[in-house]
C-alpha positions in Angstrom: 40.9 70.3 53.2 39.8 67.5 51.0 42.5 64.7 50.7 41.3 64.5 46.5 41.8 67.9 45.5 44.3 68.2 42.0 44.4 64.4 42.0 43.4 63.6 39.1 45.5 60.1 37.8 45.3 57.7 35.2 43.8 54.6 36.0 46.2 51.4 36.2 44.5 48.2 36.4 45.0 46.7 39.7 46.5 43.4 38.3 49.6 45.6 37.6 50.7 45.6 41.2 54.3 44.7 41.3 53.7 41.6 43.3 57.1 41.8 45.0 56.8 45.5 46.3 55.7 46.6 49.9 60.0 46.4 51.3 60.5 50.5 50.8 64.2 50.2 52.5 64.9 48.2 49.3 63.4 50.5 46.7 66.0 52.7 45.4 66.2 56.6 47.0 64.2 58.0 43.8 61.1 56.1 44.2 61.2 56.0 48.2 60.8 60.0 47.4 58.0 59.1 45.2 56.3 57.2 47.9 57.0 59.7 50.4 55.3 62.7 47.9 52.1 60.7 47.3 51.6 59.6 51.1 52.0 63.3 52.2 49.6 64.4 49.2 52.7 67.1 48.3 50.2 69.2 45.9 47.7 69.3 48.6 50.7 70.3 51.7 51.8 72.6 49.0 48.3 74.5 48.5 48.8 74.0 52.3 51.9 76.1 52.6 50.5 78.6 50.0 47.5 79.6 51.8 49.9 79.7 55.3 52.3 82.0 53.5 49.8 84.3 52.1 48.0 84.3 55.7 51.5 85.3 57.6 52.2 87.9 54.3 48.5 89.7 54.8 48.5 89.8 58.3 51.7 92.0 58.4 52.2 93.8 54.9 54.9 95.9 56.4 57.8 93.7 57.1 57.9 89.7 57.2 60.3 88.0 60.4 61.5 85.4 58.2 62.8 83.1 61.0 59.2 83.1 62.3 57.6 82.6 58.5 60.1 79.7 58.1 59.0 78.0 61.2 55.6 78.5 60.3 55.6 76.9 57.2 57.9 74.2 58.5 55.3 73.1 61.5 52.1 73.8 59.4 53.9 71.7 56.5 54.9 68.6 58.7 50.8 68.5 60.4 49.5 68.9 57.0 52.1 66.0 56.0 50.9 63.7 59.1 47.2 64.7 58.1 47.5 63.2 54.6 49.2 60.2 55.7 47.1 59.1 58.6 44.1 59.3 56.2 45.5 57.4 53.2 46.0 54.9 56.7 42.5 55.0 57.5 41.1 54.9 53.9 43.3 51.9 52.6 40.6 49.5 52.0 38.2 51.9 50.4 41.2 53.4 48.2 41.6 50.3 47.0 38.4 49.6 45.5 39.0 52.8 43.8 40.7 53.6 40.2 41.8 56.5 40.7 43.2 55.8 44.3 44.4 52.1 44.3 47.6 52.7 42.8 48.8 54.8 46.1 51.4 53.6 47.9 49.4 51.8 50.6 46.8 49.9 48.5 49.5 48.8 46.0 51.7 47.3 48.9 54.2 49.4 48.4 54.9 50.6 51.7 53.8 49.1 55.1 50.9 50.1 57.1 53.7 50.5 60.4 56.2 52.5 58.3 53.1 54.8 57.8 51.4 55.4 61.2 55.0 55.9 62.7 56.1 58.5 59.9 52.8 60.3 60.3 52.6 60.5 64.0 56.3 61.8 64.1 55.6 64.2 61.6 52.5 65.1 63.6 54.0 65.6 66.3 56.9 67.1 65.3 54.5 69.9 63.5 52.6 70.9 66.4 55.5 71.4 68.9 57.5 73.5 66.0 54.9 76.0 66.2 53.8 76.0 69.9 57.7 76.4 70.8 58.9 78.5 67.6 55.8 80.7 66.8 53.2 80.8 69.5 50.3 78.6 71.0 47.2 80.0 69.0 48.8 78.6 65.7 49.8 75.1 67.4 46.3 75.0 68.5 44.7 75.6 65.3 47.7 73.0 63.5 46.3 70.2 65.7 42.8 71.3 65.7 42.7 71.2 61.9 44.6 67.3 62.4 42.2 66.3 64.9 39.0 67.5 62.2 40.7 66.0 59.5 41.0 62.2 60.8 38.5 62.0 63.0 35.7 63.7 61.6 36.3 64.1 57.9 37.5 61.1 57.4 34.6 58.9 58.9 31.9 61.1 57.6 32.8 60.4 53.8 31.0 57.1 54.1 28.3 58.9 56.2 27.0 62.3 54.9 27.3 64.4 52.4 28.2 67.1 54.6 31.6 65.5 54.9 32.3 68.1 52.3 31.4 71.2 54.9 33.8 69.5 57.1 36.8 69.0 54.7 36.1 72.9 53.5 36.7 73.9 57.9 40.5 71.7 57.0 41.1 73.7 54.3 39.6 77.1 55.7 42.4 76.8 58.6 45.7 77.0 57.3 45.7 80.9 56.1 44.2 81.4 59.6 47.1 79.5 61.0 49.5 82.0 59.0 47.8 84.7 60.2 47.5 84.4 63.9 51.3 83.0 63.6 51.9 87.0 63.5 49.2 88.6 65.4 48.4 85.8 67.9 44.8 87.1 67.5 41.7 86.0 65.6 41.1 89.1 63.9 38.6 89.6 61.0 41.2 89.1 58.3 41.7 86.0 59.4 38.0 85.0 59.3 37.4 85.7 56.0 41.1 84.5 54.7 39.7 81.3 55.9 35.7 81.9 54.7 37.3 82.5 51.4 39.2 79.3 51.3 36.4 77.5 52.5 33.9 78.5 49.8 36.5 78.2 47.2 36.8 74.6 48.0 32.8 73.8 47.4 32.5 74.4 43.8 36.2 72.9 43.2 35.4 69.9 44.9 32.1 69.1 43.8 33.1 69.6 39.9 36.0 66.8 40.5 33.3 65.0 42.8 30.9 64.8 39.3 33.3 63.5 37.7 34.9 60.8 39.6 31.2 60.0 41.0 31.3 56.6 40.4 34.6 55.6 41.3 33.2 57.2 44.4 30.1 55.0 44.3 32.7 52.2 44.0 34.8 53.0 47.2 31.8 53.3 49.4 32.0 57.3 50.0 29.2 59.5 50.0 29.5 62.4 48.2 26.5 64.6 47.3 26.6 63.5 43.1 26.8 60.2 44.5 23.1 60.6 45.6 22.6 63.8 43.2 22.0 61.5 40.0 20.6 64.1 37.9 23.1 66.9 38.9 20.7 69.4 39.8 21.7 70.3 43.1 25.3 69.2 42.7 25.6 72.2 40.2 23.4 74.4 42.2 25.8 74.0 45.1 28.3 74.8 42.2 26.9 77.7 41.1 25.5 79.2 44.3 29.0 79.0 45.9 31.0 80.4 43.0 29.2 83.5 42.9 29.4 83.9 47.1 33.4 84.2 46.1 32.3 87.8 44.3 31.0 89.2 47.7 33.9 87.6 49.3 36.7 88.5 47.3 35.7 92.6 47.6 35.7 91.8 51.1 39.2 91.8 51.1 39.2 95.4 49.9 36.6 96.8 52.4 38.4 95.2 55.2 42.1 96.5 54.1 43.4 93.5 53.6 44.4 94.3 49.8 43.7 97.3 47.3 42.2 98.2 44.4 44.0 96.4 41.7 42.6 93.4 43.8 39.1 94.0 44.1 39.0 94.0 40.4 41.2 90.9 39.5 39.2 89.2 41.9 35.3 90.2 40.5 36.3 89.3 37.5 38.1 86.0 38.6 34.7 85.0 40.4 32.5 86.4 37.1 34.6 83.8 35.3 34.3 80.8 37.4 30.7 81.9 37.8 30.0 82.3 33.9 31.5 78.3 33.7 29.4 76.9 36.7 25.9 78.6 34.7 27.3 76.4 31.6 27.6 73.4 34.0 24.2 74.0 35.4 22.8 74.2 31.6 24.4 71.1 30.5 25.6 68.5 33.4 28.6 67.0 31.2 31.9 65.7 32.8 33.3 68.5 30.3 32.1 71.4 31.4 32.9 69.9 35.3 36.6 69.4 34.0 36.4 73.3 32.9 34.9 74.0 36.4 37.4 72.5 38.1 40.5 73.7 36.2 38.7 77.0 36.6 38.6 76.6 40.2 42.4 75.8 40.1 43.4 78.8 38.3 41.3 80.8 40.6 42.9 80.5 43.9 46.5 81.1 43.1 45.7 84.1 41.0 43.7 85.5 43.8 46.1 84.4 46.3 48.9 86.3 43.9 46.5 89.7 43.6 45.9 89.6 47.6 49.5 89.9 48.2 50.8 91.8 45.5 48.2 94.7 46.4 48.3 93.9 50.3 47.4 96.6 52.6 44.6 98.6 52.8 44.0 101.6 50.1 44.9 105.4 51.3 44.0 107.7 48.4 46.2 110.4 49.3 49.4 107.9 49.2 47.9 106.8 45.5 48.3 110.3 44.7 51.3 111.1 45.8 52.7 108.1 43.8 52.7 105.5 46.1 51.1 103.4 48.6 53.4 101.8 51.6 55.0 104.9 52.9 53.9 109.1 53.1 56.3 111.6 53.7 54.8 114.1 55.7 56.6 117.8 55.2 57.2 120.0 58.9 54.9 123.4 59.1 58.5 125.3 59.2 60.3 124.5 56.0 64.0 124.8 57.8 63.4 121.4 59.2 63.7 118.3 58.0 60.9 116.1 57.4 61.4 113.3 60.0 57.4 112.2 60.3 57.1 109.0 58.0 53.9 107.5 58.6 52.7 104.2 57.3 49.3 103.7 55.9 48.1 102.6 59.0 49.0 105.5 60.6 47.6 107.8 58.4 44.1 105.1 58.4 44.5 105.8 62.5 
């Protein structure tokens, strides 16, 4: 997933550095938190953890283990952690040239490059075993995988290709897949398309906040598509092209069971919406209408992410009928005897 997403900051002029700061064991316990949020990118582990829960939720509407969900979230949390320190690591000399990056904890000295790369590899590490001994292998393999992609490929490519973007989408495209084999230990086609929805959503989202901070990005070396795209055209064609794929994508989730019919139309008319504001950015390229775009895009996810588990499960009419959804009471042929077949929806689907 892309290590900028929802960071939008002031910009502090880099003279204002405290000059004596970089000793973290002598900052008080309030800021060392501080530190600690904006070198694991906490609103990016949170999305994180969001998408993992609402994987786990989906992929068994029935009943939830909680011991397993917490030790899901718990490894998938701590990799995601590692991921976002190890790249502020890597990326300390270009965030520094950058306003809206240089005031992170690495870049403004305070904290030391070692503290860092041990915290992160712990905390990688850490992650990783937690769900290969807790959950199961196929989600430790897809934690580490989804590390791996993240600093090794992502990472470098941003001062490469524009397709860096494609690849940051795969990091952010994995956790709900991570939730959802966590329960099924199987790739199934909900997962898929969990994770194809994440990684569309993140094209339109990013680019928006890419137009906007495309100079600053210019500045720090990395090349994003409105870097190169000085007109906008195809940066908002991207924008547009992918915010109406999330339509298709979004009934998906309806055709294949994963969620009902209460979500197929929250989420048309969620994509309609994002869609109608990416046709207003294509018409006029302004940083305003990107701003809208992207606090569109923010809105969007949750929202759909909320629908998808509040109508999970796939739709029987007959159970609609009958006043519900999750459970059908099915009556014996001899009235004398008690009705003793309860059958799920999936049964009833079989």
């Amino acid at each position: 997933m892309h290590d900028d997403q929802d960071d939008i900051k002031v910009d502090v002029p880099a003279d204002a550095v405290d000059p004596d700061a970089g000793h973290e064991s002598e900052l008080p316990p309030r800021k060392q938190r501080s530190i600690l949020a904006e070198l694991t990118k906490d609103r990016l582990t949170l999305l994180v953890l969001c998408t993992t829960a609402v994987g786990y939720i989906i992929a068994d509407p029935i009943r939830i283990e909680w011991a397993r969900f917490g030790w899901t979230l718990l490894g998938t949390g701590l990799a995601a952690a590692a991921a976002g320190m190890l790249n502020q690591l890597l990326e300390e000399q270009r965030d520094r040239k950058m306003n809206r990056t240089r005031q992170r904890p690495l870049p403004s000295g305070r904290v030391g490059r070692i503290t860092v790369l041990v915290i992160g590899v712990v905390a990688g590490y850490v992650g990783v075993s937690v769900l290969a001994g807790m959950v199961n292998l196929a989600s430790a393999g897809l934690a580490l995988s989804n590390l791996l992609i993240y600093l090794l490929l992502y990472t470098p490519l941003k001062t490469q290709t524009t397709l860096n973007t494609l690849v940051g989408a795969v990091c952010g495209a994995i956790p709900p897949m991570i939730g959802w084999v966590a329960v099924t230990g199987l790739f199934q086609p909900g997962a898929w398309l969990l994770g194809t929805i994440l990684f569309v959503w993140q094209i339109p989202h990013f680019m928006a906040l890419a137009w906007m901070y495309r100079d600053d990005y210019q500045r720090g070396g990395f090349r994003m598509l409105p870097v190169i795209d000085h007109d906008g055209r195809l940066t908002c064609e991207v924008i547009l092209a992918t915010s109406l794929i999330l339509i298709p994508l979004g009934l998906a989730g309806t055709m294949l069971g994963l969620a009902g019919w209460l979500y197929a139309i929250g989420s048309t008319f969620l994509g309609l919406w994002l869609t109608v504001l990416s046709v207003r950015l294509y018409r006029s390229r302004s940083n305003r209408n990107a701003r809208s775009v992207f606090l569109a895009s923010i809105t969007y996810l949750p929202l759909l992410l909320i629908l998808m588990v509040v109508d999970r499960g796939p739709i029987n009419p007959r159970a609609w009928f009958q006043g519900g959804r999750m459970v059908i009471q099915e009556q014996p042929l001899d009235d004398s005897l008690p009705a003793t077949n309860t059958m799920t929806k999936e049964d009833e689907d079989a």
